[in-house]
N, C-alpha and C positions, 0 to 999 in steps of 0.2 A: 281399201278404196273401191276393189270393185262389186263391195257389197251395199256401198256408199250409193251406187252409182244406180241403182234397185230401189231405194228408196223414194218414196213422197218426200218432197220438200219439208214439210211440215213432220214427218215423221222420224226425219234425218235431225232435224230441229229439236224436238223430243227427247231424241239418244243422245244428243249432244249434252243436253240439258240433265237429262238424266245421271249421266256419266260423270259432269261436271259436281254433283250436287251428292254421289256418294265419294267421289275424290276429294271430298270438304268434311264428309263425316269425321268425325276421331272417335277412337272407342277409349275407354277409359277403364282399368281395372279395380273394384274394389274389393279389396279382402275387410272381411265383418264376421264375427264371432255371432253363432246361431241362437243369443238369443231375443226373446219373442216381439222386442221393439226394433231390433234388426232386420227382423222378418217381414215386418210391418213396411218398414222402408224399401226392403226389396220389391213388395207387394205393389208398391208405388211406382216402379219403373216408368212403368207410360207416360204417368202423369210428368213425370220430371222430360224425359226425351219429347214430348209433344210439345213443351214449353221453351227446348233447347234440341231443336231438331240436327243440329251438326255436332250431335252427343249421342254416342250409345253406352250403354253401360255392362259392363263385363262381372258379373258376381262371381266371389271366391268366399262360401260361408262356411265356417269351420267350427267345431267346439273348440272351445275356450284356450288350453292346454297348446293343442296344434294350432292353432292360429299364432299364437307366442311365438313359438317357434320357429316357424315359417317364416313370419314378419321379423324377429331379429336377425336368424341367417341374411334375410334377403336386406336387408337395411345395412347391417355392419359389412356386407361386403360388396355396395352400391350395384345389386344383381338386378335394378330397374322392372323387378316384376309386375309392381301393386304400385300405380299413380293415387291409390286413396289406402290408408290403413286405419283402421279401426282401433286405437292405441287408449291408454288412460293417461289418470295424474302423475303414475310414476314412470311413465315413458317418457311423458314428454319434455321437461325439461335438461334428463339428462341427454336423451339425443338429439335434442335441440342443442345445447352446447359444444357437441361434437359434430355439428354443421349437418346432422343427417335430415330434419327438416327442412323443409321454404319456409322463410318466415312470413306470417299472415300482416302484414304489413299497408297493404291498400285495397284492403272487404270495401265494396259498394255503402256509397253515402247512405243507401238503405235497408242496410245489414243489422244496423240500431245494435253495435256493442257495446253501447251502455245500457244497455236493458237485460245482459246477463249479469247472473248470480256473481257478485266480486269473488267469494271463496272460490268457487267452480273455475271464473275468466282467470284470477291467479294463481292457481296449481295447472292451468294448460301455457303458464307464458314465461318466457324466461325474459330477462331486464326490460320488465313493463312491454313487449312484444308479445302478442299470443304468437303460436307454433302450434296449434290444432283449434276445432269449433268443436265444444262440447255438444254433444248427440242426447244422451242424458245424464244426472247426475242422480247421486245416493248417500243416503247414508244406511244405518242399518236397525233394527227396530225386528219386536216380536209382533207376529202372527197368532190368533189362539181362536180357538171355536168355540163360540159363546152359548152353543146348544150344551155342548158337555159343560163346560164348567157351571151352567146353571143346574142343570143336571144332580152335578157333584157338591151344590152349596159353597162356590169358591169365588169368593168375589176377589177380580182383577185390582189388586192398589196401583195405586198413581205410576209408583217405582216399586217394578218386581225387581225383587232380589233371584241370584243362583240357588239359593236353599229351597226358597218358594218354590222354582221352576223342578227342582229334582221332588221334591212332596208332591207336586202334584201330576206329573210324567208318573209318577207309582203308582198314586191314585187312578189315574186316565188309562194307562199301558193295557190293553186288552178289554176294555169296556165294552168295545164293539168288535165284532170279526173285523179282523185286518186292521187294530190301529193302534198304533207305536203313540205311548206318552210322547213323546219329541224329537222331531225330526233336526238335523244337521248337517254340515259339511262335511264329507271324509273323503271324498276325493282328494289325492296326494295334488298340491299345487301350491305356488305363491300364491297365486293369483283364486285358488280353489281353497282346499281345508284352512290353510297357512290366515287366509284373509277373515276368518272367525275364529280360527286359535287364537291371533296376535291381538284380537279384541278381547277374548276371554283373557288371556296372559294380563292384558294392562290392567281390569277390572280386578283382577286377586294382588294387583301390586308389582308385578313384575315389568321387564322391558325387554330387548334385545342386547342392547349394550350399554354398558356404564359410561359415563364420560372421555373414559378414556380410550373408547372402542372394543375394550374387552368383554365377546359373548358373555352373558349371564344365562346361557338355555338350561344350567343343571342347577340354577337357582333353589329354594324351596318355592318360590311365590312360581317358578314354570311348573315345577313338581305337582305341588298343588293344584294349579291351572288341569295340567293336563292328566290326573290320576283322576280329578272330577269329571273330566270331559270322555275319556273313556270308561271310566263308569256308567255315567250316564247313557252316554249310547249303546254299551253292550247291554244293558238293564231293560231299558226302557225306549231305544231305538228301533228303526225298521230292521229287517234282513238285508246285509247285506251294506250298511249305513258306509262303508270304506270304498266305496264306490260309486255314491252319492253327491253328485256337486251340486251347483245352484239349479241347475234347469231337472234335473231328477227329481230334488226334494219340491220345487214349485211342482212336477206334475203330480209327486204327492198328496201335496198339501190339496191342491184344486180338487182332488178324486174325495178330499175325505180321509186320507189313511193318515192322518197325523193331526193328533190334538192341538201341539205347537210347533211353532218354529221361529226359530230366529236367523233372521238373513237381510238381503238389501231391501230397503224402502222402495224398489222401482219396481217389487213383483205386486206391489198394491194394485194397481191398473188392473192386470189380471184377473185377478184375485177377486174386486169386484164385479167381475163381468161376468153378467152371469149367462152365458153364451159358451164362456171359455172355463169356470169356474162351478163346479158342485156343490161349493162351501157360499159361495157370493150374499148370502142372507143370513148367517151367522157365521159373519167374519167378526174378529175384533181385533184388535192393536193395541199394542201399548210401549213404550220405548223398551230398549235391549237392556236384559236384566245385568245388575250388577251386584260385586262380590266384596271385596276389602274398599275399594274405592271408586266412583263413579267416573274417573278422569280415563279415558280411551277407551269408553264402552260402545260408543257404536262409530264407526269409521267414515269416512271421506272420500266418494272415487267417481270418476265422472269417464264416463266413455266418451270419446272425443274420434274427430274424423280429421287427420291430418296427413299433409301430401310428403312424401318423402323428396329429399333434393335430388335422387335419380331416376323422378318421372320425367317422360321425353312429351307429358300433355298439363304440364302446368296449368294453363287458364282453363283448359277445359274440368280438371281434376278441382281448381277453386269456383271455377260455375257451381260445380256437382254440391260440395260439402256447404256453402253457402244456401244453398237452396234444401238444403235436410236440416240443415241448425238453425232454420228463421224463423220468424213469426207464423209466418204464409203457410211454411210445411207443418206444420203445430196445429192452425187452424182446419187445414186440409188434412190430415189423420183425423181430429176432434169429428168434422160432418161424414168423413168415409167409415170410419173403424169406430166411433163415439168417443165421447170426451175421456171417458177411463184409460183410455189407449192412448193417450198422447205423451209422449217424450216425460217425462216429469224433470225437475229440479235444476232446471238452466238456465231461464229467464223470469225476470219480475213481471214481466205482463200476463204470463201463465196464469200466476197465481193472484191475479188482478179481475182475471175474465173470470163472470158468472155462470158460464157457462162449464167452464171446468171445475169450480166449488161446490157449484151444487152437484155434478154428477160424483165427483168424489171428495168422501167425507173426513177421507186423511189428507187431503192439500195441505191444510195449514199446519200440520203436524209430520208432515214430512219434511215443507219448508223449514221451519223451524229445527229440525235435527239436522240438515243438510249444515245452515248458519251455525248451529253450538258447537260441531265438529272443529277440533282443534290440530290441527294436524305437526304443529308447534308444541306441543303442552299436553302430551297424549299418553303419561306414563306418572304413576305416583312421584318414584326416585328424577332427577333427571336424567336425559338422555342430549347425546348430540348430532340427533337425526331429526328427519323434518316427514311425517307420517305418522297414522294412526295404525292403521293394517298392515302398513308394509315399511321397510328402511329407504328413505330415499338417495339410495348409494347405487355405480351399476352393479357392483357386485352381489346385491341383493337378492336378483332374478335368479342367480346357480343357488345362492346358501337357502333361499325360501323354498326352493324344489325339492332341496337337497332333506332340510327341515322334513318338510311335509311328506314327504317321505319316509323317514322315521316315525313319523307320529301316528300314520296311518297302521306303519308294522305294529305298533303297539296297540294301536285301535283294533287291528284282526288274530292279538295273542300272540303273533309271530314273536314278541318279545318284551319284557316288561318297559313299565313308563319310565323306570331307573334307569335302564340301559338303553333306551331311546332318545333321553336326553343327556348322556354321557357322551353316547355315537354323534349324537348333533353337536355339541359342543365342542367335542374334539376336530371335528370335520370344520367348524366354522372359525374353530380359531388359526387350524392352517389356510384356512383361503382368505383370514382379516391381515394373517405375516406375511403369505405370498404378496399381499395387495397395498402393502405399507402400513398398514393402519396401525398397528400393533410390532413390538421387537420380537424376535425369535426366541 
């Protein structure tokens, strides 16, 4: 008070005001996986706090692997870190069922939740409720340099097959200093290697489990699966390809050092840009090749921004992710960052505006594999799980680590494809008996 007492009226008025007005602030944490549409959003900070000035934002941006982890500890044991998490289609309905979500329940009359992708809104809801706002969504689709393959006399059909892709990874592998016939996933992960094996696995025929929940990983159609997929990579892959996840092989592919690749539909954006891209003038696409059968060849996964129910800033936590999943923020990336950059595969008015068609020429071919993705009907035999890439069980997240893990040893020689998927099946069938699913 007796500093109070020193002051200008008007300047005592001011501190008052002042004081009042960061006593109102909330800060909000979100944790988000590094990459490059996530980065985009971070880039945006101002713009979002200048429109919601009693909002600051706290970033926590992680690779892929450690962000999993971080966000399940702190979720399963209500440790209230992260008021915004960065989660997908297989997070969210099971920890929405286990109350770790807020349910999204009353989005603003001008949120326009019917203008999202039906597939993408129902893989983030559980009984007709969403439980996170999809950020962007994917499917998965090849990548290939139209400079080489014109080069080599190879012309792309409609639907590449795996045979195709291995003839011409031999053809390509070394044509140019530094560049791998075909680039892939090997990083050990569900969420990393696990989420392009499990597509390769379905395309030769195989699944995770039979009807009755019992593994099939030492199958022949896994065998098969993954004797081809390490072949291929040790043959005709980069150095070093078992430590390569999505954001490694994209900074690949953009340099130039890989003929092909196949991964998610959301690194398109990039890819064209030719600011962030090498390749952006001879890029080509074509959907994800396949092997015995076309059913689970390219997968279903939608990055989503959901509040956990041990945030202590609820509204300010659904300001935030309502304002990143809308229309408005879509358009505001498109004029800041150009249209190649914006979110892909969550809402029908995306792929409505002219302005994002004509700048990118895979729109309607991304759409389109986002919709044939079946994440019900994603395996020749059937199964009685609900996913394409991954099982939608929680026990999933340990046995696809655990997976990917082995497949990787065998990707680096550490130990053959035989006894890779022996170790895997052995291991998966004691955590399917600890978990019920199967008798002892």
């Amino acid at each position: 008070m007796r500093l109070a007492r020193h002051l200008p009226v008007t300047t005592l008025a001011a501190a008052i005001a002042l004081a009042g007005h960061a006593q109102a602030q909330t800060e909000i944490t979100v944790a988000t996986v590094n990459n490059n549409d996530m980065v985009i959003m971070q880039s945006l900070t101002d713009a979002f706090e200048q429109a919601h000035p009693d909002i600051t934002l706290d970033w926590v941006v992680l690779e892929e692997n450690v962000l999993r982890q971080r966000m399940t500890t702190d979720i399963a044991t209500g440790g209230g870190q992260f008021d915004v998490m960065t989660i997908g289609t297989y997070e969210v309905p099971i920890w929405a069922e286990r109350g770790w979500l807020e349910p999204l329940d009353s989005l603003p009359d001008d949120y326009n939740e019917d203008d999202l992708l039906a597939s993408v809104r129902d893989g983030l809801s559980l009984d007709g409720t969403l439980h996170a706002l999809p950020f962007y969504a994917e499917s998965s689709m090849m990548y290939y340099r139209t400079d080489l393959f014109e080069q080599a006399g190879i012309e792309m059909p409609e639907q590449p097959t795996w045979t195709q892709v291995r003839d011409w990874a031999e053809q390509l592998h070394g044509s140019e200093d530094g560049l791998a016939g075909i680039c892939l996933r090997g990083k050990p992960g569900w969420g990393e290697n696990m989420a392009f094996v499990s597509t390769l696995v379905n395309t030769f025929g195989g699944r995770w489990f039979d009807e009755q929940w019992n593994p099939e990983l030492n199958s022949e159609a896994w065998n098969n699966a993954i004797s081809f997929y390490v072949d291929l990579l040790s043959n005709y892959g980069p150095p070093g390809a078992s430590s390569n996840g999505f954001n490694e092989n994209l900074a690949l592919f953009s340099r130039g050092n890989c003929a092909m690749w196949v991964d998610a539909t959301s690194a398109a954006g990039k890819l064209y840009d030719e600011n962030e891209s090498d390749v952006a003038g001879t890029l080509g696409f074509a959907p994800a090749p396949i092997a015995e059968t076309p059913k689970g060849s390219h997968w279903l996964w939608s990055w989503a921004l959901a509040i956990p129910a041990s945030s202590e800033h609820k509204e300010a936590a659904q300001a935030f992710i309502t304002w990143a999943t809308s229309e408005e923020y879509i358009e505001l990336v498109g004029e800041t960052n150009g249209w190649t950059s914006v979110p892909p595969g969550t809402r029908e008015s995306t792929y409505a505006n002219e302005q994002y068609t004509e700048a990118a020429p895979f729109a309607a071919f991304v759409l389109d594999a986002i919709k044939e993705a079946d994440p019900t009907d994603s395996s020749l035999e059937p199964n009685p799980y609900v996913g394409v890439q991954f099982v939608g069980i929680p026990e999933f997240q340990s046995i696809g680590t655990q997976v990917g893990q082995t497949i990787a040893a065998a990707l680096t020689g550490d130990t053959s494809v035989e006894q890779a998927l022996d170790n895997a099946q052995r291991a998966t069938e004691r955590t399917m008996q600890r978990a019920g699913y199967i008798e002892r």
